[in-house]
PDB file of N, CA, C and O in Angstrom, chain B, residues numbered from 101:
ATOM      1  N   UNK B 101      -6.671  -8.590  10.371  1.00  0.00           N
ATOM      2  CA  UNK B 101      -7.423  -8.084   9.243  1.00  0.00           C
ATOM      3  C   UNK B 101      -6.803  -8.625   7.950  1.00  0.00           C
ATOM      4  O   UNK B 101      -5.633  -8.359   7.676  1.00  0.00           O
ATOM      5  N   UNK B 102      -7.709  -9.518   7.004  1.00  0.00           N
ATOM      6  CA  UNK B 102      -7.398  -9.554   5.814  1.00  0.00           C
ATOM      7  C   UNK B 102      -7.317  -8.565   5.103  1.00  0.00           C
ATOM      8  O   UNK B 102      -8.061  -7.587   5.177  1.00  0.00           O
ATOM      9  N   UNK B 103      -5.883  -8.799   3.902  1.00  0.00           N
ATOM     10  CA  UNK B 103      -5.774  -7.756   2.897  1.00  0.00           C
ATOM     11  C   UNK B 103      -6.152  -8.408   1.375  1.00  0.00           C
ATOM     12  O   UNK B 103      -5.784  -9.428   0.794  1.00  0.00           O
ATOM     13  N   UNK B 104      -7.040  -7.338   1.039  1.00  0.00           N
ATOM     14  CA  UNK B 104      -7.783  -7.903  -0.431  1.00  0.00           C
ATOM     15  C   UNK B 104      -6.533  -7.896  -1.595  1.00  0.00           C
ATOM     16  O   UNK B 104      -6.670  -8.727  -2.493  1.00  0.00           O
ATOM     17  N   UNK B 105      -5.423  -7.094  -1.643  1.00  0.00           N
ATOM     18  CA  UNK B 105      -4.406  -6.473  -2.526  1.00  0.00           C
ATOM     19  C   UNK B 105      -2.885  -6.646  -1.047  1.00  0.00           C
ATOM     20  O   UNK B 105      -2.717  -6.425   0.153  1.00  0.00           O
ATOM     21  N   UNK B 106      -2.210  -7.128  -2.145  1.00  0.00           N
ATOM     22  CA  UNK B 106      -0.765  -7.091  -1.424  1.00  0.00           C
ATOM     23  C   UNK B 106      -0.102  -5.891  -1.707  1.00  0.00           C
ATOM     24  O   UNK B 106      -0.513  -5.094  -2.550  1.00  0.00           O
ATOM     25  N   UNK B 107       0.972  -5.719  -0.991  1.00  0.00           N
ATOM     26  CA  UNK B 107       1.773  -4.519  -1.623  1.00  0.00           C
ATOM     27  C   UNK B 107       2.572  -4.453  -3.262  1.00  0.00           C
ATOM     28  O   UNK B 107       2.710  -3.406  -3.895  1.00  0.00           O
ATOM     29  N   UNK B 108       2.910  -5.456  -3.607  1.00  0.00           N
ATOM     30  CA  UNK B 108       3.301  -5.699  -5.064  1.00  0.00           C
ATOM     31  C   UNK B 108       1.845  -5.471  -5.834  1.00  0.00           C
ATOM     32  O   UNK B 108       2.232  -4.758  -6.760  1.00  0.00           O
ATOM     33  N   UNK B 109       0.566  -5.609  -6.015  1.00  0.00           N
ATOM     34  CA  UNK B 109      -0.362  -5.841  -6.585  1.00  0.00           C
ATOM     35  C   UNK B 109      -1.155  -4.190  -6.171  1.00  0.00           C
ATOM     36  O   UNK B 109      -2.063  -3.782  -6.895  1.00  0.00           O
ATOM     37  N   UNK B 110      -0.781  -3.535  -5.208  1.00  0.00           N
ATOM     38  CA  UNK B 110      -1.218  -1.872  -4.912  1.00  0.00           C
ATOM     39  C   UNK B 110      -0.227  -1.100  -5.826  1.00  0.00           C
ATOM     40  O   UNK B 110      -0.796  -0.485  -6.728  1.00  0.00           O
ATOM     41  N   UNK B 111       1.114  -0.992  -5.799  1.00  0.00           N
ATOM     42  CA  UNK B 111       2.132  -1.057  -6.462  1.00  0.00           C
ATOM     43  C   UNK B 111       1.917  -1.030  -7.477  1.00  0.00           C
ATOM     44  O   UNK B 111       2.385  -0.030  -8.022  1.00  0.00           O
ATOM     45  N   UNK B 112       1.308  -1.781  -8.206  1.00  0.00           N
ATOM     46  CA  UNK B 112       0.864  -2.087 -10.096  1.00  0.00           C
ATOM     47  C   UNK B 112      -0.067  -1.154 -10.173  1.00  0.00           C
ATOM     48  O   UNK B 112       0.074  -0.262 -11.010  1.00  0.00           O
ATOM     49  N   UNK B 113      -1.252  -1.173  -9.279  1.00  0.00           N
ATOM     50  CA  UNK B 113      -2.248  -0.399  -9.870  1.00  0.00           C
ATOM     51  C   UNK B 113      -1.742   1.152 -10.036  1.00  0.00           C
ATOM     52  O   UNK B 113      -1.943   1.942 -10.958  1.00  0.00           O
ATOM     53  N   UNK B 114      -0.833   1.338  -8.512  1.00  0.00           N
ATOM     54  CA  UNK B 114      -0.111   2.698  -8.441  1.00  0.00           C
ATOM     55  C   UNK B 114       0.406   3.019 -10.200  1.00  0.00           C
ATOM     56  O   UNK B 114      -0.094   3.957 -10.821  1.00  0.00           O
ATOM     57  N   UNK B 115       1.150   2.359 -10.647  1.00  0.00           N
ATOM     58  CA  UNK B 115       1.485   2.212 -11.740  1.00  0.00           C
ATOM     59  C   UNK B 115       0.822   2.451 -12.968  1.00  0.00           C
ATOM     60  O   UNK B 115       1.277   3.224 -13.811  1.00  0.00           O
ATOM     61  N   UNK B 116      -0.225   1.827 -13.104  1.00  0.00           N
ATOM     62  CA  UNK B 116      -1.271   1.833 -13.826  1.00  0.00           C
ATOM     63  C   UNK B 116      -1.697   3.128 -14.185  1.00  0.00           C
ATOM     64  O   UNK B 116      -1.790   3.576 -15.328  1.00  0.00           O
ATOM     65  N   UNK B 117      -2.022   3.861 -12.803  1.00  0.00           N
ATOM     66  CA  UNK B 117      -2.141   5.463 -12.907  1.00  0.00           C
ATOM     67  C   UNK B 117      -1.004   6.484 -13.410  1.00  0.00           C
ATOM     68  O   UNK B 117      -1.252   7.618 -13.821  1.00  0.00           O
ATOM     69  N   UNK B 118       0.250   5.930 -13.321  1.00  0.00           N
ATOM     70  CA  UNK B 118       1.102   6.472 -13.441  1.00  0.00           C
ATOM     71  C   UNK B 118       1.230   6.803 -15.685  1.00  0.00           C
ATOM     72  O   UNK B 118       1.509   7.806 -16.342  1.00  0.00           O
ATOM     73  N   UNK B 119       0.908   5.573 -16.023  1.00  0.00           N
ATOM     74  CA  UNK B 119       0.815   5.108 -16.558  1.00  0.00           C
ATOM     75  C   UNK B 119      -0.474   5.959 -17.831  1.00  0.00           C
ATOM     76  O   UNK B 119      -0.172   5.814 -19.016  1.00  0.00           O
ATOM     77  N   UNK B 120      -1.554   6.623 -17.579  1.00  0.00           N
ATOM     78  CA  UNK B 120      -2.321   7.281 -17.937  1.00  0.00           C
ATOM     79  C   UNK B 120      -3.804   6.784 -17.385  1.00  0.00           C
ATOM     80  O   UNK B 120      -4.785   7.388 -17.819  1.00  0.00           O
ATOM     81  N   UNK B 121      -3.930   6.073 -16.765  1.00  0.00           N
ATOM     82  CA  UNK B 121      -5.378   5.557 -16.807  1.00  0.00           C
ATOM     83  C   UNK B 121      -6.084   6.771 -15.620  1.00  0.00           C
ATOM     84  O   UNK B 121      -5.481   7.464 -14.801  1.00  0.00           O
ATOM     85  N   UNK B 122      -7.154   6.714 -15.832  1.00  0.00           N
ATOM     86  CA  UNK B 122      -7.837   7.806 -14.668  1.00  0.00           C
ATOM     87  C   UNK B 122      -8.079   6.668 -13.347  1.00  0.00           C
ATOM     88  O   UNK B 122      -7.921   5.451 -13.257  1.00  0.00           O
ATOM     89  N   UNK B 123      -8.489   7.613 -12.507  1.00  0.00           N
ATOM     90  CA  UNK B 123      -8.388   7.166 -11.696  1.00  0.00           C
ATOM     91  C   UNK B 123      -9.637   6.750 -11.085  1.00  0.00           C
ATOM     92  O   UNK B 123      -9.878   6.012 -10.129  1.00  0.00           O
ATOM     93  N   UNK B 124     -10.491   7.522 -12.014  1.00  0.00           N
ATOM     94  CA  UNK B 124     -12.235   6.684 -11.666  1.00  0.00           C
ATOM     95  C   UNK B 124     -12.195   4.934 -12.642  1.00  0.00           C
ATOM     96  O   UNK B 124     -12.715   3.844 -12.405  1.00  0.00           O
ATOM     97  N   UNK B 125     -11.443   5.371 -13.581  1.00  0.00           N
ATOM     98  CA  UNK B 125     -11.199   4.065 -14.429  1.00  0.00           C
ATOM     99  C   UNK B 125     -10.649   2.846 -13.907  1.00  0.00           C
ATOM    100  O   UNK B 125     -11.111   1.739 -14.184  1.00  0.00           O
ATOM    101  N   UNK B 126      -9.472   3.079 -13.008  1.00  0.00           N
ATOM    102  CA  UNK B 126      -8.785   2.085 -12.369  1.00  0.00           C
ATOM    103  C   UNK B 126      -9.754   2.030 -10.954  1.00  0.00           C
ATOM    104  O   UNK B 126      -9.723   0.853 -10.594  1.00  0.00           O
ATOM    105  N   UNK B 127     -10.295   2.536 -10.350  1.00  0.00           N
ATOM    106  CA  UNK B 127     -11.383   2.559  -9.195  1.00  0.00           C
ATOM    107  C   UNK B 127     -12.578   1.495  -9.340  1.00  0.00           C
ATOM    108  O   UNK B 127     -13.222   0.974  -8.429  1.00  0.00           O
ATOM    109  N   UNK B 128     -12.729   1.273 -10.999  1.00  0.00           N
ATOM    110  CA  UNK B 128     -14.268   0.297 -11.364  1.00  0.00           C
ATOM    111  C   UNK B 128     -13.210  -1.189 -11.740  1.00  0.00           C
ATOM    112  O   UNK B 128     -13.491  -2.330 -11.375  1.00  0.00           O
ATOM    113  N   UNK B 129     -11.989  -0.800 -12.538  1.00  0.00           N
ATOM    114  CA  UNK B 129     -11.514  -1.741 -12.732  1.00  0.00           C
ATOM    115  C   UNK B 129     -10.983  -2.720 -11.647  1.00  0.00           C
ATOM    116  O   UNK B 129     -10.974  -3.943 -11.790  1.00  0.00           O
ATOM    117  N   UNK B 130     -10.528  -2.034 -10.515  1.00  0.00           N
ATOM    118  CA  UNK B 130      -9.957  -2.892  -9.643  1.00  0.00           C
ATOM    119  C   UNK B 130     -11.262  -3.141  -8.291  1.00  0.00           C
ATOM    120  O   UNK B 130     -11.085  -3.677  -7.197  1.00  0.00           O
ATOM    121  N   UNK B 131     -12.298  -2.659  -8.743  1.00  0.00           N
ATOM    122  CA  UNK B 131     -13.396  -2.465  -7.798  1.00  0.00           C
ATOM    123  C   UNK B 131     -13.080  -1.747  -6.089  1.00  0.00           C
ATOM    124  O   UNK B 131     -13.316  -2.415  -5.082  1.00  0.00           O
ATOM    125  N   UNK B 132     -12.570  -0.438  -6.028  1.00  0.00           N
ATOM    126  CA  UNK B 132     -11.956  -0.221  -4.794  1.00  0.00           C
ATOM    127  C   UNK B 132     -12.964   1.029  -5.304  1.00  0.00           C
ATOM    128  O   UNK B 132     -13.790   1.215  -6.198  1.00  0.00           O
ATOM    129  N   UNK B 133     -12.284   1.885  -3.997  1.00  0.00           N
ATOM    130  CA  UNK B 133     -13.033   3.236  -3.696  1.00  0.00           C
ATOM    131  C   UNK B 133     -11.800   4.594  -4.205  1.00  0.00           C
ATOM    132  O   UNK B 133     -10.596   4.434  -4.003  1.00  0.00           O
ATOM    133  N   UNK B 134     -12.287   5.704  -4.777  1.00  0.00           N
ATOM    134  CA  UNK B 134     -11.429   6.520  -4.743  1.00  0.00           C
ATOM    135  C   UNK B 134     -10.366   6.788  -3.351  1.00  0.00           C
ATOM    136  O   UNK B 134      -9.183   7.072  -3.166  1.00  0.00           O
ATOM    137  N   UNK B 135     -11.552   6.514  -2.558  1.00  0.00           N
ATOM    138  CA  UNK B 135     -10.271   7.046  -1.089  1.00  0.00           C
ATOM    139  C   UNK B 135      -9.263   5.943  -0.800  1.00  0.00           C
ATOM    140  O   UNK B 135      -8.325   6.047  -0.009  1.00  0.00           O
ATOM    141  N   UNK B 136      -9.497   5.109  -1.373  1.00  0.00           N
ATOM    142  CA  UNK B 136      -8.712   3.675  -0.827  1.00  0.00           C
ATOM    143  C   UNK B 136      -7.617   4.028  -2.264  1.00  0.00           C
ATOM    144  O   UNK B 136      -6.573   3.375  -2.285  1.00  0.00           O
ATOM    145  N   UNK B 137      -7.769   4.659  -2.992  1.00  0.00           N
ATOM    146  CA  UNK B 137      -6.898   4.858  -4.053  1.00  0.00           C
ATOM    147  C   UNK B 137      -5.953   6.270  -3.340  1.00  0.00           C
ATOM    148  O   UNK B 137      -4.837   6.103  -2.848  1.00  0.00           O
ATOM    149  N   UNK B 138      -6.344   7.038  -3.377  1.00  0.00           N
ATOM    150  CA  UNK B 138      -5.552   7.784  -2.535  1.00  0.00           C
ATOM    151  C   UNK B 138      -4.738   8.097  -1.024  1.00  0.00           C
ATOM    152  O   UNK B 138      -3.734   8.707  -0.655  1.00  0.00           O
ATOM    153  N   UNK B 139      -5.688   7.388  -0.493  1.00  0.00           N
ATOM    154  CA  UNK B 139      -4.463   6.355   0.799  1.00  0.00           C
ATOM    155  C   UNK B 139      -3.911   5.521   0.207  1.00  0.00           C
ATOM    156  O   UNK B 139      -2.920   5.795   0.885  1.00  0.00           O
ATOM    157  N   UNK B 140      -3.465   4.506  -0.606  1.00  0.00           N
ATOM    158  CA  UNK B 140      -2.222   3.891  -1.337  1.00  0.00           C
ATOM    159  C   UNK B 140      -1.665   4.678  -1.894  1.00  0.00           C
ATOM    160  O   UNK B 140      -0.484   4.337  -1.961  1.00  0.00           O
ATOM    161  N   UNK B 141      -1.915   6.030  -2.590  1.00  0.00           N
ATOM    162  CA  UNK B 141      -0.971   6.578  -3.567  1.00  0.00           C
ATOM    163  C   UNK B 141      -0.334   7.583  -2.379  1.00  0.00           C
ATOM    164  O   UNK B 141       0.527   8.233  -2.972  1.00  0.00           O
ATOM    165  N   UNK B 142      -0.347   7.765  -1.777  1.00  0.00           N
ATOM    166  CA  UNK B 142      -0.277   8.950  -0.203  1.00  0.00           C
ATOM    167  C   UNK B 142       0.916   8.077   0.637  1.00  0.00           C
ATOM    168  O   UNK B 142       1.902   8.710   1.016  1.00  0.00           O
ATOM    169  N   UNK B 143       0.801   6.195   1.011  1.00  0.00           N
ATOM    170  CA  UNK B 143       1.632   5.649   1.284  1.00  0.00           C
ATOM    171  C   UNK B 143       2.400   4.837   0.418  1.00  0.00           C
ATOM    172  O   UNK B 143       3.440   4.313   0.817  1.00  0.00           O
ATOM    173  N   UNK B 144       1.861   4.647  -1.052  1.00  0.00           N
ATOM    174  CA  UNK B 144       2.797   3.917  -1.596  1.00  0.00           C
ATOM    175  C   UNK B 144       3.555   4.462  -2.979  1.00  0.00           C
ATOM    176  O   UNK B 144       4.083   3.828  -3.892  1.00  0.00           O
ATOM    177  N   UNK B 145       3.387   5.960  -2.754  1.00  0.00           N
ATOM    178  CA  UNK B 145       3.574   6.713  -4.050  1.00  0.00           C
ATOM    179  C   UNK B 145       4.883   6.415  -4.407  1.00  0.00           C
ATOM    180  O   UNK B 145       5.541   6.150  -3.401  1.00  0.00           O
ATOM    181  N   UNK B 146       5.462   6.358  -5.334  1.00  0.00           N
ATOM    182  CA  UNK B 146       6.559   6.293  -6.115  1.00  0.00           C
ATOM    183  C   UNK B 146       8.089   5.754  -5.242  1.00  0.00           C
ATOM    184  O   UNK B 146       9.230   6.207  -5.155  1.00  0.00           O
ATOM    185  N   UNK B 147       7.079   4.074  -4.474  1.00  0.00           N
ATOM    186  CA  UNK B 147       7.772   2.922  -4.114  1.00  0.00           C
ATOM    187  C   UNK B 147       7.722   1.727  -5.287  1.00  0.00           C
ATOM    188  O   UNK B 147       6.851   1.547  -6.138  1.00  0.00           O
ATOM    189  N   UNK B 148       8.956   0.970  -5.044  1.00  0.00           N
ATOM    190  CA  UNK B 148       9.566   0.384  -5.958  1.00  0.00           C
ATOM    191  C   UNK B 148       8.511  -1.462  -5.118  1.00  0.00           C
ATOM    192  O   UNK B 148       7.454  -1.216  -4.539  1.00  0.00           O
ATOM    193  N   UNK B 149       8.837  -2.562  -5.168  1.00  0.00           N
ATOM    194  CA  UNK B 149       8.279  -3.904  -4.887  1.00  0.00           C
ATOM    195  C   UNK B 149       8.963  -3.612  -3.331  1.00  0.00           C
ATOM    196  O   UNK B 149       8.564  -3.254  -2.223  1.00  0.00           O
ATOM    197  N   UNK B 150      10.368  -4.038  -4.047  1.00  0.00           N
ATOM    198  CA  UNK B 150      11.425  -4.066  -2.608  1.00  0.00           C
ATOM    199  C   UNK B 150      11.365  -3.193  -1.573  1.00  0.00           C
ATOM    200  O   UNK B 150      11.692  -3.529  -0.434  1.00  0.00           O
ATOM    201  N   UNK B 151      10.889  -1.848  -1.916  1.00  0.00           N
ATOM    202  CA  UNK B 151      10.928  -0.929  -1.097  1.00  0.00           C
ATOM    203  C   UNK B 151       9.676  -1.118   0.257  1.00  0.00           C
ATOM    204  O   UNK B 151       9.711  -1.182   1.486  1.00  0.00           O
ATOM    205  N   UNK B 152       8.743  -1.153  -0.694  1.00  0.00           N
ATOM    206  CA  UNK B 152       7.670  -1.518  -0.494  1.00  0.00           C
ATOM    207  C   UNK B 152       7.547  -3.058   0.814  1.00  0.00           C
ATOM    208  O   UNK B 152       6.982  -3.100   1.907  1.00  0.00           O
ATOM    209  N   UNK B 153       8.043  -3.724   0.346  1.00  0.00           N
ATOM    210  CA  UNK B 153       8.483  -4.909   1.813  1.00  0.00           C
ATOM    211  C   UNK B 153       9.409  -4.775   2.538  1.00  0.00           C
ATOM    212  O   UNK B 153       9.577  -5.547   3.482  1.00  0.00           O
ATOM    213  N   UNK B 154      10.273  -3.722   2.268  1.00  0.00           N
ATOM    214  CA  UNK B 154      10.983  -2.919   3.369  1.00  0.00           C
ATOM    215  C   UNK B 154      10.104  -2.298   4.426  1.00  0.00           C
ATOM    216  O   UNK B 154      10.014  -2.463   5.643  1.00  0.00           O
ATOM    217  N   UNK B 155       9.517  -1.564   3.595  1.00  0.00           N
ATOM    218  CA  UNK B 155       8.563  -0.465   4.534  1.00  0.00           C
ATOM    219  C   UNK B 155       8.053  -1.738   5.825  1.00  0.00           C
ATOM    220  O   UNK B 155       8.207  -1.784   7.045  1.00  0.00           O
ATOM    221  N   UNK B 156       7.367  -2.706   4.766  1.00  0.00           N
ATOM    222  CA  UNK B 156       6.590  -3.623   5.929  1.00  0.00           C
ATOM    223  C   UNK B 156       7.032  -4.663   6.928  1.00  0.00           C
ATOM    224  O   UNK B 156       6.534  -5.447   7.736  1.00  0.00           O
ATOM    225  N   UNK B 157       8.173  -4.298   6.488  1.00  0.00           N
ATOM    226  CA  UNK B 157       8.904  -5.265   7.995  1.00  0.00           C
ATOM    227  C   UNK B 157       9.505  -4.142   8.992  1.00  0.00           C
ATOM    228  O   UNK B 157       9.647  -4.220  10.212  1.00  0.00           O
ATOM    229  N   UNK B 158       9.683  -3.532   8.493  1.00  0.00           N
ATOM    230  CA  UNK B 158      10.181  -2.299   9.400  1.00  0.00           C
ATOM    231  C   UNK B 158       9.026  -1.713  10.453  1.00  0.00           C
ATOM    232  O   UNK B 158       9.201  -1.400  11.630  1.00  0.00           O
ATOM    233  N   UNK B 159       7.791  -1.659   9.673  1.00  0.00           N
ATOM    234  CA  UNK B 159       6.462  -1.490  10.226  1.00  0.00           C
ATOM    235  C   UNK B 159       6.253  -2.382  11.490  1.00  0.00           C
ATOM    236  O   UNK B 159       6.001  -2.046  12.647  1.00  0.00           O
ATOM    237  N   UNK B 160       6.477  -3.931  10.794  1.00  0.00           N
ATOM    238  CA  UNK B 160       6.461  -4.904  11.524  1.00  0.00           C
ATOM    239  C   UNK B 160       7.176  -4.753  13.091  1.00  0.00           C
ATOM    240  O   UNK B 160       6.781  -4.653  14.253  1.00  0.00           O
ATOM    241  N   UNK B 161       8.198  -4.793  12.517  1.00  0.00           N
ATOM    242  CA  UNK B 161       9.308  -4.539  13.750  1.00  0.00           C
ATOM    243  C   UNK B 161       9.335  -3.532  14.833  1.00  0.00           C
ATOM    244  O   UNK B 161       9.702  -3.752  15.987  1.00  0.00           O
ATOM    245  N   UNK B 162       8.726  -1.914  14.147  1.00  0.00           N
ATOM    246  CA  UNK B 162       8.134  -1.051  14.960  1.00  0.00           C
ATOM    247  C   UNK B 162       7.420  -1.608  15.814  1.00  0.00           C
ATOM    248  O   UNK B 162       7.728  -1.493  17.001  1.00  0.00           O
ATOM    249  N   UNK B 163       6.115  -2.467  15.367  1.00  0.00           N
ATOM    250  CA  UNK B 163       5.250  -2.982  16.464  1.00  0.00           C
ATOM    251  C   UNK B 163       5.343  -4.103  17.424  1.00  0.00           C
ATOM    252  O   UNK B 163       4.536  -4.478  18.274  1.00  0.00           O
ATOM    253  N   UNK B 164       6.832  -4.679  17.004  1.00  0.00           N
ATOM    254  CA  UNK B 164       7.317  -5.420  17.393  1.00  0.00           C
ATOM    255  C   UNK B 164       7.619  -5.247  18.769  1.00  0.00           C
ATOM    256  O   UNK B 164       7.453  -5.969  19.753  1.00  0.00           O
ATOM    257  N   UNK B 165       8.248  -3.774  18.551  1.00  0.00           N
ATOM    258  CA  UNK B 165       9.437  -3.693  19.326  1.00  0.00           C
ATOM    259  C   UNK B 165       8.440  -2.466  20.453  1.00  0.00           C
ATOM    260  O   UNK B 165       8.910  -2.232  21.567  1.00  0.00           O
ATOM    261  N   UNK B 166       7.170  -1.812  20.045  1.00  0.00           N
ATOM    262  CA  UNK B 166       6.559  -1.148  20.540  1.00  0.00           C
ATOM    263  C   UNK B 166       6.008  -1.886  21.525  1.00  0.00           C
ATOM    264  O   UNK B 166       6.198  -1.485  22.673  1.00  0.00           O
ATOM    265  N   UNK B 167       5.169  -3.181  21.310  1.00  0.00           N
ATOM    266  CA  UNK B 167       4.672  -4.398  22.266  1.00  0.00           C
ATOM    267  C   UNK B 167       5.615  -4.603  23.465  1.00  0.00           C
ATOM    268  O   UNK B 167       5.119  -4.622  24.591  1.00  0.00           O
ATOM    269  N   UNK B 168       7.167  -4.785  23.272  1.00  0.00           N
ATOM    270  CA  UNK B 168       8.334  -4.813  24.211  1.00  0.00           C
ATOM    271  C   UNK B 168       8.286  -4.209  25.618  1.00  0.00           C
ATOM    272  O   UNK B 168       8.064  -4.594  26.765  1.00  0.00           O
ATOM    273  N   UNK B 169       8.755  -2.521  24.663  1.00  0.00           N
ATOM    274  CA  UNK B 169       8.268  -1.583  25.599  1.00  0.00           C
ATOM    275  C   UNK B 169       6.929  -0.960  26.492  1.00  0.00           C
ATOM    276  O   UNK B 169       6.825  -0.099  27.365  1.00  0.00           O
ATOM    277  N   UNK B 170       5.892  -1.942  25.733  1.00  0.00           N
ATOM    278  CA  UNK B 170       4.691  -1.730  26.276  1.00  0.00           C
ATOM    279  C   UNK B 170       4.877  -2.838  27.829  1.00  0.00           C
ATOM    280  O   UNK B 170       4.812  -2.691  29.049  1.00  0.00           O
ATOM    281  N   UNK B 171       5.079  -3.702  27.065  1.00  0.00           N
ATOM    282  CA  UNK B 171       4.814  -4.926  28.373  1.00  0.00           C
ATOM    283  C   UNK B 171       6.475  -4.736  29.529  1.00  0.00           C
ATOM    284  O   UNK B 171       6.597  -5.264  30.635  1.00  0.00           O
ATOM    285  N   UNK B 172       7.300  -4.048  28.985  1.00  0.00           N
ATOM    286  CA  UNK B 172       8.260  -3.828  29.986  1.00  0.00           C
ATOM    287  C   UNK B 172       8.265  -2.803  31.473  1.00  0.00           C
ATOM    288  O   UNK B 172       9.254  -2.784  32.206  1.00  0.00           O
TER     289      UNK B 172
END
């Protein structure tokens, strides 16, 4: 599955809100859906860039390592 937004670029918008903008405002601006705004703010709430590509290799590696034990 392609991703339209990276985690550095979800991150900003997170920001953005943080920031004062509403959140129907940043919803037209970035053309997404409220719910797609609140599943990022739910998983990426008050993560840093780095943290944030932490999370996703770790993710990675979970499924990595889940595949392992699947096929073992």
């Amino acid at each position: 599955m392609k991703k339209r937004f990276s985690e550095e670029q979800i991150i900003g918008i997170l920001k953005e809100a943080e920031a004062g903008l509403t959140v129907k405002e940043l919803c037209r601006k970035h053309n997404i859906s409220d719910a797609t705004f609140y599943t990022w703010r739910k998983k990426y709430g008050g993560l840093e860039v780095s943290e944030a590509r932490r999370l996703k290799a770790m993710e990675d590696e979970n499924a990595r390592l889940k595949k392992l034990l699947a096929e073992s």
